[in-house]
C-alpha positions as CSV (number, residue, x, y, z in Angstrom):
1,X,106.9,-0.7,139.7
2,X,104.0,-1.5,141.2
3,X,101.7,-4.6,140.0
4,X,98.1,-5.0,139.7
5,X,95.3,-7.8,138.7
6,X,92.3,-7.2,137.5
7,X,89.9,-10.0,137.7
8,X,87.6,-9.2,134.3
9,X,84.2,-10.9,134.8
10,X,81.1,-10.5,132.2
11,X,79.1,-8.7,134.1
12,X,75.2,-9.0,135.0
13,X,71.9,-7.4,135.8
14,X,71.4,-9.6,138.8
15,X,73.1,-7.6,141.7
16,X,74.4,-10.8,143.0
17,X,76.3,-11.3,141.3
18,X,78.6,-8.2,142.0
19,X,78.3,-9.8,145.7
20,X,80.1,-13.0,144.5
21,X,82.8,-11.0,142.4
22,X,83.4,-9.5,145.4
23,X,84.2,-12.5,147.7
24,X,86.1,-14.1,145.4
25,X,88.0,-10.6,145.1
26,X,88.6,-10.8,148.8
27,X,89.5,-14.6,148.9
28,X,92.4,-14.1,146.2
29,X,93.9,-10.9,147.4
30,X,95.3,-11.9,150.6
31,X,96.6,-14.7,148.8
32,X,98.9,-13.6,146.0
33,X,101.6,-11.0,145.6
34,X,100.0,-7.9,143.5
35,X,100.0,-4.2,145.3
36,X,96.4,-4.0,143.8
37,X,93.8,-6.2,142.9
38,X,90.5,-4.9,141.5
39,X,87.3,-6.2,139.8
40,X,86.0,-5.2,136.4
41,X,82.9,-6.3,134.5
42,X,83.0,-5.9,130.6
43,X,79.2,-4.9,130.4
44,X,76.2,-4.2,132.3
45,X,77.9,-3.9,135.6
46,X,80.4,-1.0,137.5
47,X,83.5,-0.9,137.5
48,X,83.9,-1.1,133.7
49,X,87.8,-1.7,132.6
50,X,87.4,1.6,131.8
51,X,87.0,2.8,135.3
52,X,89.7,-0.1,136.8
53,X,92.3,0.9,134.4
54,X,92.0,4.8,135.3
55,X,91.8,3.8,139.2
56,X,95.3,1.9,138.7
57,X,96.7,4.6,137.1
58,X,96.0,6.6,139.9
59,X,97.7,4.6,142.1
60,X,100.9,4.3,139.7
61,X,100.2,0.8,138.7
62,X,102.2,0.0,135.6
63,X,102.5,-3.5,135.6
64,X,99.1,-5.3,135.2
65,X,97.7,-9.3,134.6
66,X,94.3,-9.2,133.6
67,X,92.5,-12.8,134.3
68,X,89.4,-12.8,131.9
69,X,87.1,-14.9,134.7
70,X,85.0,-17.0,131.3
71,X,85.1,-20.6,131.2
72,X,84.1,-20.8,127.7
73,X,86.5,-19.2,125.0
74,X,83.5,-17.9,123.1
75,X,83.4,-14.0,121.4
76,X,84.3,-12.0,124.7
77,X,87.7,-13.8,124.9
78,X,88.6,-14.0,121.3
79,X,87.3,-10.7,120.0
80,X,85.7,-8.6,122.4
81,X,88.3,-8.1,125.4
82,X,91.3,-8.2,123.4
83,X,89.6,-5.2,121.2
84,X,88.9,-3.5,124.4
85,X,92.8,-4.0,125.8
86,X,93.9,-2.2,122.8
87,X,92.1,1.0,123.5
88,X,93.4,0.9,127.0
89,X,96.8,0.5,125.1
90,X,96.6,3.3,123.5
91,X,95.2,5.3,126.7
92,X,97.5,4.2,128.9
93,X,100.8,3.2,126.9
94,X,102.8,3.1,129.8
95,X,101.2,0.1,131.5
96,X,102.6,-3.1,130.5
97,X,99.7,-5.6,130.1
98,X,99.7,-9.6,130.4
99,X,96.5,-10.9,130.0
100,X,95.8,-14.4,131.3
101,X,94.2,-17.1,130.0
102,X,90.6,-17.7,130.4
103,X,89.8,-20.2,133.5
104,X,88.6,-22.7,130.5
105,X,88.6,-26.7,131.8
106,X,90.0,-27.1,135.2
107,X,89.8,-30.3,136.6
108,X,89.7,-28.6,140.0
109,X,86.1,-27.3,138.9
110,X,85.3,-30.5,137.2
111,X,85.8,-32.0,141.0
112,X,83.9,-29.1,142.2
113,X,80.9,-30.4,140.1
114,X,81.2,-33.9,141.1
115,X,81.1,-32.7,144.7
116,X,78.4,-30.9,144.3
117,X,76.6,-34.0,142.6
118,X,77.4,-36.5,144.7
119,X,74.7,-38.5,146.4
């Protein structure tokens, strides 16, 4: 069984921010134990989930954690990528799904900020 993450980010019409996806994407997949790891935005930018789903079923993936990259648990999280995991579901029964929970308060980031504050 082979085991995939897909970090799920909003998506943007500033190209830059596909650039930072992409770093972090590189930065976390040397560093933890999946066979894949992908990006996905859930609108306005490629790869949809759509397209990351089919591309690890390709590659036999049937095992995959989905971490929704949203600080705030606002409509995305509750309604919108939930609703969109079920279709997947339904496309892809065979792949079993965990998805993680939203990055929300860290107090890693909250010493990120004061870093980045300090005088």
């Amino acid at each position: 069984m082979k085991k995939g993450l897909m970090i799920l980010a909003h998506g943007s019409k500033v190209d830059e921010t596909d650039q930072i996806m992409t770093k972090y994407l590189e930065a976390v997949s040397d560093s933890v134990g999946y066979d894949q790891v992908e990006k996905a935005y859930l609108q306005m930018m490629l790869p949809s989930v759509e397209m990351v789903f089919e591309k690890f079923y390709e590659k036999d993936v049937t095992d995959l954690t989905i971490l929704p990259f949203f600080i705030f648990n606002g409509n995305h999280i509750k309604i919108d990528i939930p609703e969109k995991l079920e279709e997947m579901t339904k496309l892809y029964p065979k792949v079993k799904i965990r998805l993680l929970e939203n990055i929300g308060f860290d107090k890693k980031m909250a010493d990120l900020i004061i870093e980045r504050v300090a005088i």
